[in-house]
FIRO-139906 format. One record per residue (C-alpha): residue number from 1; x, y, z; residue in one letter; chain. Coordinates in steps of 0.5 Angstrom, whole numbers, always signed. Layout:
{NUM, {X, Y, Z}, 'A', 'A'},
...
This chain:
{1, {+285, +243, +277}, 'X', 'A'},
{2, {+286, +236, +279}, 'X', 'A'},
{3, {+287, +236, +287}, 'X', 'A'},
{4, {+294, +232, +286}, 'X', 'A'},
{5, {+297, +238, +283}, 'X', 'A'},
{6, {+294, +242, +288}, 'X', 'A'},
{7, {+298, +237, +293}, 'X', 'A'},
{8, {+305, +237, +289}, 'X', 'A'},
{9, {+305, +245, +287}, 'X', 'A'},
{10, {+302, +247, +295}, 'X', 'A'},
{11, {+297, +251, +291}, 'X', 'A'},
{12, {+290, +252, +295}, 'X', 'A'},
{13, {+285, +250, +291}, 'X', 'A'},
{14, {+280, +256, +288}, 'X', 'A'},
{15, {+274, +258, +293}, 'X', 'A'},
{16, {+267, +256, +290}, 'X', 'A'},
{17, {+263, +261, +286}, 'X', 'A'},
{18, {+257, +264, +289}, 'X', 'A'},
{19, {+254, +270, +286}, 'X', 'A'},
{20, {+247, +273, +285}, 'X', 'A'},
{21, {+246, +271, +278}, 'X', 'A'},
{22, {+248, +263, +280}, 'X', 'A'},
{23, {+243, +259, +285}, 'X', 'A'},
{24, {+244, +252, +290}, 'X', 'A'},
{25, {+237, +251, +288}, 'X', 'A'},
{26, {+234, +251, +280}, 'X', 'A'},
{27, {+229, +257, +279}, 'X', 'A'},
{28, {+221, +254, +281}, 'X', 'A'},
{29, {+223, +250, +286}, 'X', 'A'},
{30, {+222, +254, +292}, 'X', 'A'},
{31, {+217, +256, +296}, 'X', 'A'},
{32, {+218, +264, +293}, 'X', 'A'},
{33, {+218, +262, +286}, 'X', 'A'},
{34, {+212, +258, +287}, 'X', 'A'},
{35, {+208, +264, +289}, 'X', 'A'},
{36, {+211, +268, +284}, 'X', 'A'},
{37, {+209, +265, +278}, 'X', 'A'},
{38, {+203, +265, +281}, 'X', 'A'},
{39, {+203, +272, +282}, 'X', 'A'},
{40, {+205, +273, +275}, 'X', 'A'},
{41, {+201, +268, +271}, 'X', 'A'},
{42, {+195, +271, +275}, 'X', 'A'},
{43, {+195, +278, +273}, 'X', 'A'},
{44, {+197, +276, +266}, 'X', 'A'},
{45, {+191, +273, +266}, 'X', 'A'},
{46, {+187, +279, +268}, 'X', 'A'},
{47, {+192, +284, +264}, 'X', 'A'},
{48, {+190, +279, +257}, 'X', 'A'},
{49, {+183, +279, +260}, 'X', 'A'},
{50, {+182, +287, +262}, 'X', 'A'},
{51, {+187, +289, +255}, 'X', 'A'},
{52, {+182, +286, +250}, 'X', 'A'},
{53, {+175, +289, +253}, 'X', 'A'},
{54, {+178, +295, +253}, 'X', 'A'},
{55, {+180, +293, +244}, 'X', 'A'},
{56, {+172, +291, +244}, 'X', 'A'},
{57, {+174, +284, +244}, 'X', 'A'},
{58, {+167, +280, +248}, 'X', 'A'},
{59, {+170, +276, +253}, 'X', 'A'},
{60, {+168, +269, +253}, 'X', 'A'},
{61, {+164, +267, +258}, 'X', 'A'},
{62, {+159, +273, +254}, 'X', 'A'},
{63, {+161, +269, +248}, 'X', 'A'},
{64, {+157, +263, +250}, 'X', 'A'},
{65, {+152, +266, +254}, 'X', 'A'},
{66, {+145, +265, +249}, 'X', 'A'},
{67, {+141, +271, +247}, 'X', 'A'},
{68, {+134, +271, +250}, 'X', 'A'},
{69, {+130, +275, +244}, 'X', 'A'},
């Protein structure tokens, strides 16, 4: 609503919308979305790591070790 009609018709203008779902702030600009991706970068790291040792796949630091015969 334009605040000239507000003025001539005396309505009050809406109260801004605040939800949970609708943050002042972008997701990844603070402090605890910071360490929260952290968080789940690192254990997606290791899940990755510990889910393919257990499908029988080597891990890479294996992989290029020589083999002393």
């Amino acid at each position: 609503m334009y605040p000239e009609r507000l003025r001539l018709t005396g309505l009050k203008p809406p109260p801004p919308v605040t939800t949970l779902f609708s943050p002042q702030t972008p997701f990844g600009y603070t402090r605890k979305d910071v360490l929260l991706i952290g968080v789940g970068v690192t254990l997606f790291g290791y899940g990755l790591k510990y889910g393919l040792e257990v499908t029988s796949v080597p891990a890479l630091f294996s992989i290029a070790t020589p083999v002393c015969s």
